[in-house]
N, C-alpha and C positions, 0 to 999 in steps of 0.2 A: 426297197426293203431296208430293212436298218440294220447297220453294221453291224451293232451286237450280235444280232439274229443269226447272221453270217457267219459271225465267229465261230455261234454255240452249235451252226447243223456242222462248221465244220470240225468242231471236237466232239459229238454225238456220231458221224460218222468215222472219223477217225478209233475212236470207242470200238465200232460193229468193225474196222475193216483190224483192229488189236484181236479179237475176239476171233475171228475166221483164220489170220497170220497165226495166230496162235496154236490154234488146234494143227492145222495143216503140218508144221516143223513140232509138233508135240511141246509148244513152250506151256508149261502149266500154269507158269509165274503170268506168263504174258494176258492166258485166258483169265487169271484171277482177275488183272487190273483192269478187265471189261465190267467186272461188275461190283456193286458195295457190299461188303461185307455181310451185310442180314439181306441179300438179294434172296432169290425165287427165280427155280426154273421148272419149267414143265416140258421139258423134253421126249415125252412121245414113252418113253420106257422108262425114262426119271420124271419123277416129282418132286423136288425138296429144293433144300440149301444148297449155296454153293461149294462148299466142304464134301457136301456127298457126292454133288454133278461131276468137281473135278476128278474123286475118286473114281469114279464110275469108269470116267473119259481115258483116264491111264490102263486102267484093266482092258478097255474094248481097245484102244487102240494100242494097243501091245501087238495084235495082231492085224493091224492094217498098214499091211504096206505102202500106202502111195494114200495121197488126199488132198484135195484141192474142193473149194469154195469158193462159188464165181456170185459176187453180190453186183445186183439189181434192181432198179426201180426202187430206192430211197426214198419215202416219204415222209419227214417229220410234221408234226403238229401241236403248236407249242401250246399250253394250257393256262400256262402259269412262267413267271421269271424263270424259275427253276425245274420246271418240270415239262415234258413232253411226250406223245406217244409217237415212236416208229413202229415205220412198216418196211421191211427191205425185205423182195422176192430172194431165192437163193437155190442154188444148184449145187448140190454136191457130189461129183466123183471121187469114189473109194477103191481100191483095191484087195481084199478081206483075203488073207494067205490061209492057206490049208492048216495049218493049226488052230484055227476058230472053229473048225468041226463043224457040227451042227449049227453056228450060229450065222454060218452062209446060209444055211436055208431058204430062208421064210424071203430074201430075194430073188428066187431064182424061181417062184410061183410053179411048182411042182416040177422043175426040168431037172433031171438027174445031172449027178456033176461028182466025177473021179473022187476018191478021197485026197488024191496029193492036188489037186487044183485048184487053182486062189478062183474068187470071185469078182466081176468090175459092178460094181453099184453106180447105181443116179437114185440121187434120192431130190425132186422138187418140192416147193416150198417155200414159204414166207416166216421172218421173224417180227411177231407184233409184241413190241417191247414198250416199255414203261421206265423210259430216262428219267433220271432224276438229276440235278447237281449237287450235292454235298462238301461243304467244304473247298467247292469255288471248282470241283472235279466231278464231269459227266461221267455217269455210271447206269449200267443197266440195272434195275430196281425189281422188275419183273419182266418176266420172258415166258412166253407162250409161240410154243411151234408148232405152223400151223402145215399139216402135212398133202400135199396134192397128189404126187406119182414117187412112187416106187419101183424100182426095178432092177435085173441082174440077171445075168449070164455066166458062164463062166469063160473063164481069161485065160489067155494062150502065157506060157511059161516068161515071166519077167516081165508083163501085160505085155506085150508084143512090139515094145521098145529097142533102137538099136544098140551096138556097143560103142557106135562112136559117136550119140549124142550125148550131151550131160545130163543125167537121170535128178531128176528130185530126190531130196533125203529126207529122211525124218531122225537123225540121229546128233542134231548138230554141226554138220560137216554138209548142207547143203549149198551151193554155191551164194547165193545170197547171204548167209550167215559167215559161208569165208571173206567175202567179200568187205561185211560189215568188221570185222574184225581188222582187218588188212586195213581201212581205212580209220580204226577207231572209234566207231559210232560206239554211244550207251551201249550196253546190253540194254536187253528188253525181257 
């Protein structure tokens, strides 16, 4: 295979794995830098620009406590110098805290659940994306999410984690990000 090639699935994945790091620790800056500026996402509830996607993303997860993105099965397919389409399978667990109200719902396929009770979501699925490079920088160009399983239950108080493991954050102060800090890397 040619080294280029090499180079480009490994900044095209590097791209999708900013994009997921992103969301997860709520960096907004970080999910910008996944995609170019006049990009396009179809996100299952969203349709539009990037400007409104991340708007969107800050308001829903305002109330999700916990979120992790487990990416799998990468496939790129290059078309052109510059351009490629992915496919990368994806699993997401959410944790959705009792002040989203009603918008736990529509996971939980009719199963009643307390009003103080968070919800644990999976949601499966693939993102078939349309890389572009611009400007010598891989970016997602268009995004289309493509949805297999949904699901959810409701979640035992703090999802059912102990007190003396180190818990994931989403506020800045995750161990990862102290960590980053501590050693001086970039921000992101």
């Amino acid at each position: 295979m040619d080294t280029l090639r090499l180079q480009d699935r490994m900044e095209i994945q590097d791209c999708l794995f900013r994009y997921v790091r992103g969301v997860d620790r709520k960096n907004w800056d970080l999910v910008r830098s996944a995609y170019h500026t006049d990009a396009y996402d179809d996100h299952g509830n969203y349709k539009g620009g990037i400007d409104g996607f991340i708007e969107g993303l800050v308001k829903r997860h305002a109330t999700i406590e916990q979120s992790m993105h487990v990416i799998g099965n990468i496939v790129i397919e290059f078309d052109g110098p510059d351009s490629a389409l992915l496919e990368a399978y994806f699993i997401t667990h959410q944790r959705i805290s009792p002040e989203a109200g009603d918008a736990r719902l529509p996971y939980l396929r009719g199963k009643p659940i307390a009003a103080d009770q968070a919800v644990e979501t999976e949601v499966v699925g693939r993102y078939v994306d349309r890389m572009l490079r611009k400007d010598g920088v891989w970016r997602i160009q268009n995004r289309t999410v493509v949805f297999e399983v949904s699901r959810g239950q409701p979640a035992p108080a703090g999802g059912g984690l102990r007190d003396n493991w180190v818990i994931g954050r989403r506020d800045g102060n995750d161990r990862l990000e102290v960590m980053r800090r501590e050693l001086n890397l970039p921000q992101q």
